[in-house]
C-alpha positions as CSV (number, residue, x, y, z in Angstrom):
1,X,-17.4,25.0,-15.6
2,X,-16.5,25.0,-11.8
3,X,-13.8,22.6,-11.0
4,X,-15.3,21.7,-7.6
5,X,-18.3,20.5,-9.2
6,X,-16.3,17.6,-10.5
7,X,-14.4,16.9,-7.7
8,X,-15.5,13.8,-5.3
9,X,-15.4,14.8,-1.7
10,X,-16.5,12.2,1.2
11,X,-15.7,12.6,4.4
12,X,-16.9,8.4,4.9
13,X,-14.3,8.2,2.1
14,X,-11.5,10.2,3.9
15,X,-12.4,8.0,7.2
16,X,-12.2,4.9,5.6
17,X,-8.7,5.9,3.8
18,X,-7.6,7.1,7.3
19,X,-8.0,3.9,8.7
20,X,-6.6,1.7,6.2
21,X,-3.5,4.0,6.2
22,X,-3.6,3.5,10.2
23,X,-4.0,-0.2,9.8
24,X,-0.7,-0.7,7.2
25,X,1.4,1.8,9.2
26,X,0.4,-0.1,12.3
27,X,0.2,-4.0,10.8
28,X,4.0,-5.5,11.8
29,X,6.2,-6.1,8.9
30,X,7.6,-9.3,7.5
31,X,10.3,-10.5,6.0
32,X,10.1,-11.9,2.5
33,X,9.4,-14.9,1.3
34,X,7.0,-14.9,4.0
35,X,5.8,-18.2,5.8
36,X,2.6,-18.5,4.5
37,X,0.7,-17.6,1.7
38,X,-1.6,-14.8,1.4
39,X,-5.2,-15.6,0.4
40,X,-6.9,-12.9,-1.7
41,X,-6.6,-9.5,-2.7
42,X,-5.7,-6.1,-1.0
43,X,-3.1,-3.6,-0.6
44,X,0.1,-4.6,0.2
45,X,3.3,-2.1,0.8
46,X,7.4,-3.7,0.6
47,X,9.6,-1.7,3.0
48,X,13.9,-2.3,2.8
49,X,16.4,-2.3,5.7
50,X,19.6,-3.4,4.2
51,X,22.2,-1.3,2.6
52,X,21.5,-2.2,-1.3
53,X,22.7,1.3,-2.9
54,X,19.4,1.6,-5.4
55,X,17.4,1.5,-1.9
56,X,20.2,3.3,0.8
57,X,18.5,6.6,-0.4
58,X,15.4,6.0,0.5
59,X,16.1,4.0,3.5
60,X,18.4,6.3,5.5
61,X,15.9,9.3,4.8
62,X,13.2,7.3,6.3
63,X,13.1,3.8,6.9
64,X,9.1,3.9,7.5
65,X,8.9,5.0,3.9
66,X,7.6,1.5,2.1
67,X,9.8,1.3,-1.4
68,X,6.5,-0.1,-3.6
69,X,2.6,-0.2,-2.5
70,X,0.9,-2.2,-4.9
71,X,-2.5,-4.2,-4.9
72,X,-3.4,-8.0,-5.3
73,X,-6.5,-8.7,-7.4
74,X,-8.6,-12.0,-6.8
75,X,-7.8,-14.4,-9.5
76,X,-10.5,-14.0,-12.8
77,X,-10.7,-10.1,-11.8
78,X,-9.0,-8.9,-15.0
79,X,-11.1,-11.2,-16.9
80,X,-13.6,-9.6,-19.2
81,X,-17.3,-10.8,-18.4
Protein backbone atom coordinates (compact mmCIF):
# COMPACT_ATOMS: atom_id res chain seq x y z
CA UNK A 1 0.00 0.00 0.00
CA UNK A 2 1.40 3.51 -0.80
CA UNK A 3 0.13 6.00 1.60
CA UNK A 4 -0.12 8.78 -1.00
CA UNK A 5 -2.50 6.84 -2.94
CA UNK A 6 -5.02 7.50 -0.21
CA UNK A 7 -4.30 10.81 0.37
CA UNK A 8 -6.69 13.67 -1.23
CA UNK A 9 -4.71 16.40 -2.76
CA UNK A 10 -6.50 19.52 -4.63
CA UNK A 11 -4.92 22.43 -5.28
CA UNK A 12 -8.93 24.04 -6.02
CA UNK A 13 -9.30 22.61 -2.48
CA UNK A 14 -6.24 24.35 -1.03
CA UNK A 15 -7.48 27.69 -2.87
CA UNK A 16 -10.77 27.57 -1.65
CA UNK A 17 -9.43 26.81 2.14
CA UNK A 18 -6.95 29.77 1.48
CA UNK A 19 -9.64 31.98 0.94
CA UNK A 20 -12.02 31.18 3.55
CA UNK A 21 -9.10 31.47 6.07
CA UNK A 22 -8.34 35.00 4.37
CA UNK A 23 -11.97 35.88 4.57
CA UNK A 24 -12.34 35.03 8.67
CA UNK A 25 -8.92 36.54 9.45
CA UNK A 26 -9.96 39.50 7.57
CA UNK A 27 -14.11 39.66 8.44
CA UNK A 28 -14.10 42.42 11.61
CA UNK A 29 -14.98 40.95 14.89
CA UNK A 30 -17.95 41.41 17.13
CA UNK A 31 -18.82 41.52 20.31
CA UNK A 32 -21.14 38.90 21.80
CA UNK A 33 -24.41 38.76 22.08
CA UNK A 34 -24.32 40.30 18.76
CA UNK A 35 -27.07 42.66 17.37
CA UNK A 36 -28.56 40.57 14.99
CA UNK A 37 -29.11 37.18 14.35
CA UNK A 38 -27.24 35.00 12.11
CA UNK A 39 -29.25 33.25 9.40
CA UNK A 40 -27.81 29.85 8.42
CA UNK A 41 -24.97 27.81 8.62
CA UNK A 42 -21.12 28.30 8.34
CA UNK A 43 -17.95 28.60 10.23
CA UNK A 44 -17.76 30.74 12.82
CA UNK A 45 -14.47 31.47 15.21
CA UNK A 46 -14.89 33.27 19.18
CA UNK A 47 -11.78 35.35 19.85
CA UNK A 48 -11.24 36.88 23.95
CA UNK A 49 -9.71 40.25 24.94
CA UNK A 50 -10.33 40.44 28.57
CA UNK A 51 -8.20 39.20 31.34
CA UNK A 52 -10.36 35.95 32.47
CA UNK A 53 -7.34 33.66 33.77
CA UNK A 54 -8.62 30.26 31.84
CA UNK A 55 -8.20 32.65 28.53
CA UNK A 56 -5.06 35.25 29.72
CA UNK A 57 -2.80 32.31 28.29
CA UNK A 58 -3.95 32.33 25.13
CA UNK A 59 -4.65 35.86 24.77
CA UNK A 60 -1.34 37.54 25.76
CA UNK A 61 0.51 34.90 23.40
CA UNK A 62 -1.56 35.95 20.60
CA UNK A 63 -4.62 37.78 20.76
CA UNK A 64 -5.46 36.87 16.83
CA UNK A 65 -5.57 33.39 18.03
CA UNK A 66 -9.63 32.68 18.04
CA UNK A 67 -10.27 30.50 21.57
CA UNK A 68 -13.09 28.02 19.65
CA UNK A 69 -13.88 27.60 15.65
CA UNK A 70 -16.88 25.71 15.41
CA UNK A 71 -19.63 25.34 12.57
CA UNK A 72 -23.48 26.10 12.41
CA UNK A 73 -25.58 23.48 10.66
CA UNK A 74 -29.00 24.56 8.83
CA UNK A 75 -31.80 23.39 11.07
CA UNK A 76 -33.07 19.51 9.90
CA UNK A 77 -29.29 18.87 8.86
CA UNK A 78 -28.67 16.14 11.54
CA UNK A 79 -31.89 14.70 10.72
CA UNK A 80 -31.83 11.24 9.25
CA UNK A 81 -33.65 11.15 5.68
Amino acid sequence: MKLEDHIFQSESFVKLIDEAVDFMVNTPMELLPPEAKFSGGGVYALYYNGDFPLYQNIYSKNPDLPIYVGKAVLPGWRQGK
